[in-house]
DRENTORKOL-3810 file (N, C-alpha, C; in nm, 4 decimals):
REM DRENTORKOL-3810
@n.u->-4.9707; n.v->-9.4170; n.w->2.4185; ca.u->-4.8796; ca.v->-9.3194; ca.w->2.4773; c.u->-4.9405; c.v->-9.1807; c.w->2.4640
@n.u->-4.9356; n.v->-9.1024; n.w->2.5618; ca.u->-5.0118; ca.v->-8.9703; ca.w->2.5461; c.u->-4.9486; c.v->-8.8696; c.w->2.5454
@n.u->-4.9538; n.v->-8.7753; n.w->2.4999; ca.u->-4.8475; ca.v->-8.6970; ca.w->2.4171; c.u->-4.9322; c.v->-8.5659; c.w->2.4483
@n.u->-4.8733; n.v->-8.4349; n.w->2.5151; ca.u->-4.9436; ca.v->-8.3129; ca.w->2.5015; c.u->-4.8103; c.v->-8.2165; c.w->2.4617
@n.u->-4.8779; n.v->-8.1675; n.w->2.3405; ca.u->-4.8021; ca.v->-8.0866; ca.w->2.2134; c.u->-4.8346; c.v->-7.9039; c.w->2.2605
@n.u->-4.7554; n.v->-7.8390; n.w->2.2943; ca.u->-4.7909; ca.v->-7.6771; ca.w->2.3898; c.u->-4.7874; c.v->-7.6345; c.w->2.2492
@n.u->-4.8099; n.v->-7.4993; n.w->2.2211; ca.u->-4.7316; ca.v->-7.4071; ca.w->2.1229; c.u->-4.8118; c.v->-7.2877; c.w->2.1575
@n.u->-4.7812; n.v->-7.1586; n.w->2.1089; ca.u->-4.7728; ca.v->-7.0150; ca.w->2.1406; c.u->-4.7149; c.v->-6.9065; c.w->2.1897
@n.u->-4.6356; n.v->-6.9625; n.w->2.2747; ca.u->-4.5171; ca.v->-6.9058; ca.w->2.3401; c.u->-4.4789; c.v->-6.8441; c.w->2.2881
@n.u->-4.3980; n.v->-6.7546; n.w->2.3187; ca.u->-4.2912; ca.v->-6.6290; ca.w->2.2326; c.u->-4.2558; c.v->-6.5331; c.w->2.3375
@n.u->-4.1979; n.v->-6.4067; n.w->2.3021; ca.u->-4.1644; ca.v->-6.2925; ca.w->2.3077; c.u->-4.2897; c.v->-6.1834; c.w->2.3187
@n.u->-4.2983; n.v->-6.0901; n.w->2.4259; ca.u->-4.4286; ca.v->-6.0115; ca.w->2.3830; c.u->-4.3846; c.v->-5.8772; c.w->2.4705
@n.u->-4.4746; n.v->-5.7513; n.w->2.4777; ca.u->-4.4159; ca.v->-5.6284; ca.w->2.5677; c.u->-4.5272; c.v->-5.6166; c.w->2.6503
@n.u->-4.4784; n.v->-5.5864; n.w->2.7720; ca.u->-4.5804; ca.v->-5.5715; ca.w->2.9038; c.u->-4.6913; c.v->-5.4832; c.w->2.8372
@n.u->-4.8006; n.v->-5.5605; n.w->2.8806; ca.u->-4.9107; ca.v->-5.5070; ca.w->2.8268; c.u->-4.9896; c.v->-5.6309; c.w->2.7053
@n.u->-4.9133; n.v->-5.6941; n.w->2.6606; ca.u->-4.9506; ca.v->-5.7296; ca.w->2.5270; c.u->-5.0220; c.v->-5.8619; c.w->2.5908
@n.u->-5.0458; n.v->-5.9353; n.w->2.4901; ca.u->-5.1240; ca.v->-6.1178; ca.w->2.4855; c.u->-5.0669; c.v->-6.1807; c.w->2.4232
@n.u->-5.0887; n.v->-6.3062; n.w->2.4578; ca.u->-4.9868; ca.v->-6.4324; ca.w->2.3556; c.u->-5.1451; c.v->-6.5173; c.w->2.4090
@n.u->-5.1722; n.v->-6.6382; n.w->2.3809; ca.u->-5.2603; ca.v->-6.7480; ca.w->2.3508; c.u->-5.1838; c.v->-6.9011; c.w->2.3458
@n.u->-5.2048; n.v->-6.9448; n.w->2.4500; ca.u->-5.1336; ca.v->-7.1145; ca.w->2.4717; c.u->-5.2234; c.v->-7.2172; c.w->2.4242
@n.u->-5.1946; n.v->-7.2993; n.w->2.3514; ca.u->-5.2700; ca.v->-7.4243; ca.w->2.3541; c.u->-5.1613; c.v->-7.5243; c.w->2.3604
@n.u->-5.2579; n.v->-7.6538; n.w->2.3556; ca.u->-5.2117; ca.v->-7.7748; ca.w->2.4094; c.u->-5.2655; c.v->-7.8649; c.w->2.3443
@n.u->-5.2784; n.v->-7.9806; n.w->2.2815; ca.u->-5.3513; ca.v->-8.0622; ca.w->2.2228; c.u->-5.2783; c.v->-8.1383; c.w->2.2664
@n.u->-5.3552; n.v->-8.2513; n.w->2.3275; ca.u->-5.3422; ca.v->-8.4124; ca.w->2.3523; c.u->-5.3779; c.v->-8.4873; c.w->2.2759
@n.u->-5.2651; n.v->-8.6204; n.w->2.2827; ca.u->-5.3271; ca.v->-8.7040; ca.w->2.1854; c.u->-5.2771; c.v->-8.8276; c.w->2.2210
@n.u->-5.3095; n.v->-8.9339; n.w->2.1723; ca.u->-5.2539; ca.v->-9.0828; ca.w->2.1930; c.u->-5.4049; c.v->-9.1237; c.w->2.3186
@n.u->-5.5161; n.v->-9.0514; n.w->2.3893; ca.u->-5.5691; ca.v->-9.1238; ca.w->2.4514; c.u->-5.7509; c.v->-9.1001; c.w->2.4142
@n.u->-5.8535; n.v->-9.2007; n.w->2.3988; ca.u->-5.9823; ca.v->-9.1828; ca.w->2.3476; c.u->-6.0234; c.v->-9.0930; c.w->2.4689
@n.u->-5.9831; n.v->-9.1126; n.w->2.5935; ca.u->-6.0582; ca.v->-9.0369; ca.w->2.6833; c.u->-6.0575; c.v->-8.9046; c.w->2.7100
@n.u->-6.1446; n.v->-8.8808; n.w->2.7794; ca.u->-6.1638; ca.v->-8.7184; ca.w->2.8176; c.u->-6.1356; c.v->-8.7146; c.w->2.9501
@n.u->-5.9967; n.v->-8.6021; n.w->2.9529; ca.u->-5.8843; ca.v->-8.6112; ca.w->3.0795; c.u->-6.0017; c.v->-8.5068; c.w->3.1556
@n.u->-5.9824; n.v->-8.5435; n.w->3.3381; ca.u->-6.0836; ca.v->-8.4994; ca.w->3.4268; c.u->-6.0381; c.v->-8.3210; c.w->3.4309
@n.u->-5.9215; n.v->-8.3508; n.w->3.4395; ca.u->-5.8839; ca.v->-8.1782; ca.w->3.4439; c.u->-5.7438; c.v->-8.1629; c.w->3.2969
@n.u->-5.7297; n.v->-8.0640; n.w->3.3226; ca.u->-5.6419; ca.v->-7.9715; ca.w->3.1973; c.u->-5.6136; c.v->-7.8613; c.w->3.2748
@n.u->-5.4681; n.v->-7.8307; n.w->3.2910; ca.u->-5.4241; ca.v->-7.6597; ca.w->3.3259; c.u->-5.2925; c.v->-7.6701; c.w->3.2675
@n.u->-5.2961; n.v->-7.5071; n.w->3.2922; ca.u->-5.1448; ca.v->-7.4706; ca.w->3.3007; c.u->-5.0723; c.v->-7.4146; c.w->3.4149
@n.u->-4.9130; n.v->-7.4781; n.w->3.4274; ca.u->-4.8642; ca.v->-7.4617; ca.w->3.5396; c.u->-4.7422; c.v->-7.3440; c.w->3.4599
@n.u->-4.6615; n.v->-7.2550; n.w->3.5444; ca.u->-4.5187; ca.v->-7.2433; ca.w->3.4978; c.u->-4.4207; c.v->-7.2729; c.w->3.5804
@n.u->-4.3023; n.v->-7.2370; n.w->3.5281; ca.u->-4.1807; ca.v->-7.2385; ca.w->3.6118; c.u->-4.0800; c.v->-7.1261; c.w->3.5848
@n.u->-4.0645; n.v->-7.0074; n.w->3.6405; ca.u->-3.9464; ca.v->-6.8963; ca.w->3.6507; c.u->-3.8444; c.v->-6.9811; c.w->3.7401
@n.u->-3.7423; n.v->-6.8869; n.w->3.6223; ca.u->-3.5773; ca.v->-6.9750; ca.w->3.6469; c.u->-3.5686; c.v->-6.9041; c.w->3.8382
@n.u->-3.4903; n.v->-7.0157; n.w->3.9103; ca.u->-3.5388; ca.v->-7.0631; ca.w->4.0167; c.u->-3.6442; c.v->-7.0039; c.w->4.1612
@n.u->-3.7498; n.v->-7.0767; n.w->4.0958; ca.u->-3.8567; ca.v->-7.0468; ca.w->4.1269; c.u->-3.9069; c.v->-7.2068; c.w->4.1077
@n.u->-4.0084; n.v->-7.2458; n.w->4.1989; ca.u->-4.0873; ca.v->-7.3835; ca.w->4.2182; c.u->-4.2123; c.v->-7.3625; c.w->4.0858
@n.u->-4.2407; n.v->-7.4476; n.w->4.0328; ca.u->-4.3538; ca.v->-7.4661; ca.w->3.9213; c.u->-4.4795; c.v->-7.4758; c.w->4.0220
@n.u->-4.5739; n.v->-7.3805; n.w->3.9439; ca.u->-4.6990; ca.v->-7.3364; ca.w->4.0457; c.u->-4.7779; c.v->-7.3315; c.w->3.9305
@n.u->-4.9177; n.v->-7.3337; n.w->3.9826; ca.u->-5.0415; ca.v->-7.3738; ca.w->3.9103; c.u->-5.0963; c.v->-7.2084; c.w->3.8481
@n.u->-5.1424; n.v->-7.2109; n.w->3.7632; ca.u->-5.1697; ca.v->-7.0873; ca.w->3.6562; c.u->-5.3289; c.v->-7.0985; c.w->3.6793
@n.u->-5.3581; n.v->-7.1937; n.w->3.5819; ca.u->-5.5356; ca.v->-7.2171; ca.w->3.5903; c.u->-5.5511; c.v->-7.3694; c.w->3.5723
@n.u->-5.6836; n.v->-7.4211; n.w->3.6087; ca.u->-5.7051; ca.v->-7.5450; ca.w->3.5722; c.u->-5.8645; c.v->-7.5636; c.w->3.5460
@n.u->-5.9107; n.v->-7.6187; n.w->3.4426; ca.u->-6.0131; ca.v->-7.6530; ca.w->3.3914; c.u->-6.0741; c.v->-7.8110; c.w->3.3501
@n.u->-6.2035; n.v->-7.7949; n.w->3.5129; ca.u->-6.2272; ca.v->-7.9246; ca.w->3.4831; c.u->-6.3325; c.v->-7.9677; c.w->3.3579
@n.u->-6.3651; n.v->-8.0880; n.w->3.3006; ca.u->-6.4239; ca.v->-8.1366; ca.w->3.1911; c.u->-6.5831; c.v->-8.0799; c.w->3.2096
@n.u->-6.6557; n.v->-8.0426; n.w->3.3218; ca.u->-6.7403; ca.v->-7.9724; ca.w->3.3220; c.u->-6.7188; c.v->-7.7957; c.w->3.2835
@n.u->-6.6535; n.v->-7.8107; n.w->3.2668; ca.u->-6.6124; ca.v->-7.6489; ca.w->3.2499; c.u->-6.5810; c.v->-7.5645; c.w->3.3502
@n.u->-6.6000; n.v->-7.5837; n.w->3.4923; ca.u->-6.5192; ca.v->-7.5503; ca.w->3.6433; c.u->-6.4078; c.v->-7.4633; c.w->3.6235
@n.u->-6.3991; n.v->-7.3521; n.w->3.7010; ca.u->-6.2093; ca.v->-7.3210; ca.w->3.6591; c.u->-6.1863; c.v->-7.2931; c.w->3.7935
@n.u->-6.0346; n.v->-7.3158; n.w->3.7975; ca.u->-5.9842; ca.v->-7.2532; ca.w->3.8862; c.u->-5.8457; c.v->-7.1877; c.w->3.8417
@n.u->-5.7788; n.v->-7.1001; n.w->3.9405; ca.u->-5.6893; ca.v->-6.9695; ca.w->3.8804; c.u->-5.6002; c.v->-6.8891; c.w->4.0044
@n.u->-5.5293; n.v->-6.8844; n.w->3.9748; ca.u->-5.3855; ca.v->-6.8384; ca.w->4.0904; c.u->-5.4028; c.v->-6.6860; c.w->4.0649
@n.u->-5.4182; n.v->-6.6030; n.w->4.1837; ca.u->-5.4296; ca.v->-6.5080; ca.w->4.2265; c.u->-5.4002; c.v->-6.4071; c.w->4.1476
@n.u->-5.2413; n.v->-6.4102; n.w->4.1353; ca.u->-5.1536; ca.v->-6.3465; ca.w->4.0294; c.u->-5.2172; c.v->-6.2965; c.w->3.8801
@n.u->-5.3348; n.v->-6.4416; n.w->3.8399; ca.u->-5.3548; ca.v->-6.3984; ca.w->3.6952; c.u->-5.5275; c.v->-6.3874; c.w->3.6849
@n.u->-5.5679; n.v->-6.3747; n.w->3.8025; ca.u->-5.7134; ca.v->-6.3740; ca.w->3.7672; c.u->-5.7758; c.v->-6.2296; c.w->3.7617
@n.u->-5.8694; n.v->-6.2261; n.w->3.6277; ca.u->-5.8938; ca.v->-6.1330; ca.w->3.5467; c.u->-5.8562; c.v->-6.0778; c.w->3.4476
@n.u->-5.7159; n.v->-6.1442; n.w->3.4111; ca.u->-5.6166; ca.v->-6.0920; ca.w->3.2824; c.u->-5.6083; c.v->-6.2331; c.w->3.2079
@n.u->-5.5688; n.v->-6.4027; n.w->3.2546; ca.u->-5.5953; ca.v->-6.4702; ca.w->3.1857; c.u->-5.7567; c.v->-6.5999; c.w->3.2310
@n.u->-5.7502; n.v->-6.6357; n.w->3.0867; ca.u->-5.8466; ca.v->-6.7021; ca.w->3.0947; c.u->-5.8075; c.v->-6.8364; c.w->3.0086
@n.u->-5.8883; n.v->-6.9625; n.w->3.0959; ca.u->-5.8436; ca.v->-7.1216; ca.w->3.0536; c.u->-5.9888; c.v->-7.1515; c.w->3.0250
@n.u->-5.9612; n.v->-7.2175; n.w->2.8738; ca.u->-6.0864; ca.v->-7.3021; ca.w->2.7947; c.u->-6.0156; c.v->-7.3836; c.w->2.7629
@n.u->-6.1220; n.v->-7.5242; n.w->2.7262; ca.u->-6.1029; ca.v->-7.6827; ca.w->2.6919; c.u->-6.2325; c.v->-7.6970; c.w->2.5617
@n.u->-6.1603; n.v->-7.7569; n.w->2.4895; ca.u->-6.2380; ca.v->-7.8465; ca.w->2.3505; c.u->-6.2286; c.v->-7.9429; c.w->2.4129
@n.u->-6.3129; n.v->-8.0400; n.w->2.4712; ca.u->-6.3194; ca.v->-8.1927; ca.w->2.4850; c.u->-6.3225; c.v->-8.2306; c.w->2.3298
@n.u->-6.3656; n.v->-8.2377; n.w->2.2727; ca.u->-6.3480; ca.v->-8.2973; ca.w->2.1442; c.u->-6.2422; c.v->-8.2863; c.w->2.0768
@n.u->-6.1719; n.v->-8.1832; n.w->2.0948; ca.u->-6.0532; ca.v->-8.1769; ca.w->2.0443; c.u->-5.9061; c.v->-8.2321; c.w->2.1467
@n.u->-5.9931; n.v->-8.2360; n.w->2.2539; ca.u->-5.8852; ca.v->-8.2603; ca.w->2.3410; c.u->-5.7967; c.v->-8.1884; c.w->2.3831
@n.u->-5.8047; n.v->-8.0302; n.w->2.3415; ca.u->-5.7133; ca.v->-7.9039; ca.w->2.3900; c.u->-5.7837; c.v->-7.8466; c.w->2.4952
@n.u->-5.6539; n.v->-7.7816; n.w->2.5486; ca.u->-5.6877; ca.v->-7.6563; ca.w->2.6776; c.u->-5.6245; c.v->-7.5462; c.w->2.6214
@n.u->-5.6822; n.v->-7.4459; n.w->2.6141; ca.u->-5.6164; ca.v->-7.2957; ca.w->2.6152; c.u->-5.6045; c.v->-7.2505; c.w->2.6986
@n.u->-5.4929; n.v->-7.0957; n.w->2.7171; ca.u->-5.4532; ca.v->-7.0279; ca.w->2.7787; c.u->-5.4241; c.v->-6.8863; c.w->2.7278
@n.u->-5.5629; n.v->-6.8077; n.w->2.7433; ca.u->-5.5586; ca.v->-6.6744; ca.w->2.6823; c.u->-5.4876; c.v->-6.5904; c.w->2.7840
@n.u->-5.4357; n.v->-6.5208; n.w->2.7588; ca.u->-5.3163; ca.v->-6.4022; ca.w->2.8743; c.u->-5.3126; c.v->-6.2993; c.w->2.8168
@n.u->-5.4058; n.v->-6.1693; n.w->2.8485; ca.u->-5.4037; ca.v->-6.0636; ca.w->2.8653; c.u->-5.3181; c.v->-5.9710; c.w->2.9529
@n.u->-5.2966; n.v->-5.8141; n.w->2.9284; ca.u->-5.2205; ca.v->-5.7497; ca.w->3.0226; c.u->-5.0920; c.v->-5.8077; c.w->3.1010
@n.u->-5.0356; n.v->-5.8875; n.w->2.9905; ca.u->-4.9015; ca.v->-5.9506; ca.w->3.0615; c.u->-4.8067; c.v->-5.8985; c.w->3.1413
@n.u->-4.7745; n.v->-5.9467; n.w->3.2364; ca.u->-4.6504; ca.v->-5.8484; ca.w->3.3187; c.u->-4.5045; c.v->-5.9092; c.w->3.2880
@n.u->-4.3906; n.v->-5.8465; n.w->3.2985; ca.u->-4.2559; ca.v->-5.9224; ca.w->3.3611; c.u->-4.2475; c.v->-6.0196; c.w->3.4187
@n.u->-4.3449; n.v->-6.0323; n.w->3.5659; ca.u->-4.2674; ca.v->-6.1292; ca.w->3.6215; c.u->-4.4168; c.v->-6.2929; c.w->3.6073
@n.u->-4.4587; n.v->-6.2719; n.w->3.4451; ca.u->-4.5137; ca.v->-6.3718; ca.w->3.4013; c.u->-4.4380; c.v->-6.4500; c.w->3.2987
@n.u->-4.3210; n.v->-6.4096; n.w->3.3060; ca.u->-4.2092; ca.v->-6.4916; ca.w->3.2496; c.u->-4.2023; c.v->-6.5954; c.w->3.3001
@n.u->-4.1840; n.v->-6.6891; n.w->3.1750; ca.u->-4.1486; ca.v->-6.8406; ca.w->3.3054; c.u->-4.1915; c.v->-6.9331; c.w->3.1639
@n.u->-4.1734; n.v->-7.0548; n.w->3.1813; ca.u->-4.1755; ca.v->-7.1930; ca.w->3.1149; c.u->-4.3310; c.v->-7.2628; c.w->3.1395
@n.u->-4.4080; n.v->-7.2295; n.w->3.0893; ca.u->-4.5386; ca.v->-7.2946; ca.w->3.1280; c.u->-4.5491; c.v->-7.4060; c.w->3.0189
@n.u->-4.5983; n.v->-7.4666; n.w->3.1117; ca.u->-4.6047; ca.v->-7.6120; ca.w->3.1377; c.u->-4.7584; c.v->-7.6550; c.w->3.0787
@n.u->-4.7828; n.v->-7.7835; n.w->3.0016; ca.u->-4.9413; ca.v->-7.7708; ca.w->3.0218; c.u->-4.9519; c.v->-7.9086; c.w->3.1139
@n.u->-5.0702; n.v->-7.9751; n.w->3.1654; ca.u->-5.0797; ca.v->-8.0495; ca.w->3.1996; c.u->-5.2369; c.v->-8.1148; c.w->3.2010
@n.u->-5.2118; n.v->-8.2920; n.w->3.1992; ca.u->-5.3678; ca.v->-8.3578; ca.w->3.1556; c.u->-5.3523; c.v->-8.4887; c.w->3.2466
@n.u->-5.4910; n.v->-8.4764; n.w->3.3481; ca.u->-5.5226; ca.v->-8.5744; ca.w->3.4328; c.u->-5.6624; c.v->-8.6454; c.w->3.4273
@n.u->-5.6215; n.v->-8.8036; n.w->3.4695; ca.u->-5.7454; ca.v->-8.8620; ca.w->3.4779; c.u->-5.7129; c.v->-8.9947; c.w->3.5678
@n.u->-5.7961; n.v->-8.9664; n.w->3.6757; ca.u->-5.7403; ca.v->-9.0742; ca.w->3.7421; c.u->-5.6371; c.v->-9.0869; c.w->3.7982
@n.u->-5.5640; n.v->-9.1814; n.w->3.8298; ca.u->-5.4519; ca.v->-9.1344; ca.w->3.9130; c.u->-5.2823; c.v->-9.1093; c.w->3.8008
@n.u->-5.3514; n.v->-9.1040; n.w->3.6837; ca.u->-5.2695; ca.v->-9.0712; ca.w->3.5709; c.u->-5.2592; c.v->-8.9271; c.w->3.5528
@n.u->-5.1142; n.v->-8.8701; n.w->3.5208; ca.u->-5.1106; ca.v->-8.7192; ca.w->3.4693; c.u->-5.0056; c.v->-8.7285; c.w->3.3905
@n.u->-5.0137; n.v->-8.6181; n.w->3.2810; ca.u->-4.9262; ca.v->-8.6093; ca.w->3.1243; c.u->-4.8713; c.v->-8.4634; c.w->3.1571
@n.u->-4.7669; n.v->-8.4679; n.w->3.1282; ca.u->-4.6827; ca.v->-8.2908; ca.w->3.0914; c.u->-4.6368; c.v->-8.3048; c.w->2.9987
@n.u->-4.6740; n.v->-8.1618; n.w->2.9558; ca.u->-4.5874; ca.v->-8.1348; ca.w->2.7683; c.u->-4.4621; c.v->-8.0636; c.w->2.8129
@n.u->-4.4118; n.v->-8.0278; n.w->2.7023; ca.u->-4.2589; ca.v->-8.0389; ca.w->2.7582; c.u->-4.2508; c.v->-7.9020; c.w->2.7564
@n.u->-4.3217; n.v->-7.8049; n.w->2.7232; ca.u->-4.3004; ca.v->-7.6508; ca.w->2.8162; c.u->-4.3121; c.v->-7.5449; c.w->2.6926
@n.u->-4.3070; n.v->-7.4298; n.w->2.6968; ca.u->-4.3285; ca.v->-7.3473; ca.w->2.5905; c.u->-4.2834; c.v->-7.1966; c.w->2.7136
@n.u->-4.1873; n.v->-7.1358; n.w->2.6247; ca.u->-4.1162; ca.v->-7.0372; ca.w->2.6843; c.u->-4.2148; c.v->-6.8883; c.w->2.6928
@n.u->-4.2285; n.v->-6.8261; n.w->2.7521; ca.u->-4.3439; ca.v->-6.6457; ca.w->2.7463; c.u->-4.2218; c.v->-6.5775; c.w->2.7961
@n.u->-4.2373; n.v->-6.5131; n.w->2.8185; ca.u->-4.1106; ca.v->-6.4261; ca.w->2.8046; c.u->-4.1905; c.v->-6.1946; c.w->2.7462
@n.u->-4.1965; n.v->-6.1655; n.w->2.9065; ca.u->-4.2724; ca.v->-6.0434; ca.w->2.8753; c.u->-4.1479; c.v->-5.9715; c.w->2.9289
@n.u->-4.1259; n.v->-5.8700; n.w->2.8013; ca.u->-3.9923; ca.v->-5.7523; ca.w->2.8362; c.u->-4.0104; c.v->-5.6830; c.w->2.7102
@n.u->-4.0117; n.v->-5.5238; n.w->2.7393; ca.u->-3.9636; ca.v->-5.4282; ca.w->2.6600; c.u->-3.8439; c.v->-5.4349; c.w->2.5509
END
């Protein structure tokens, strides 16, 4: 059973950083991709960054140049560094781990940027 565990989330003030990780576990393999998605209350869940096992990235408009997505294959984590946070980077991010026609979601970790 594969299990991806988020934590970092919190409270922070426009401007500031918070740091996401994710660790997977329950599978020997090394998932093809790793990202993070979010979801603002109603608003559709959209893709943040994604990092394939070669080290590849890709990154949604909104956050490129302020955050940045790394993977430990060995450890089996993806990060999510977030610089220069704004307001409307509030939202429930999500992590997520694919391989094959298999994909895992952790169950979410709250950011939350306000004065």
């Amino acid at each position: 059973q594969v299990q991806l565990v988020e934590s970092g989330g919190g409270l922070v003030q426009p401007g500031g950083s918070l740091r996401l990780s994710c660790a997977a576990s329950g599978s020997i393999f090394v998932f093809n991709v790793m990202g993070w998605y979010r979801q603002a209350p109603g608003k559709q869940r959209e893709l943040v960054a994604a990092i394939l096992s070669s080290g590849n990235t890709n990154y949604a408009d909104s956050v490129k140049g302020r955050f940045t997505i790394s993977r430990d294959n060995a450890k089996k984590t993806v990060y999510l560094q977030m610089n220069s946070l704004k307001p409307e980077d509030t939202a429930v991010y999500y992590c997520n781990a694919a391989r094959g026609i298999s994909a895992y979601w952790g169950q979410g970790t709250q950011v939350t940027v306000s004065s």
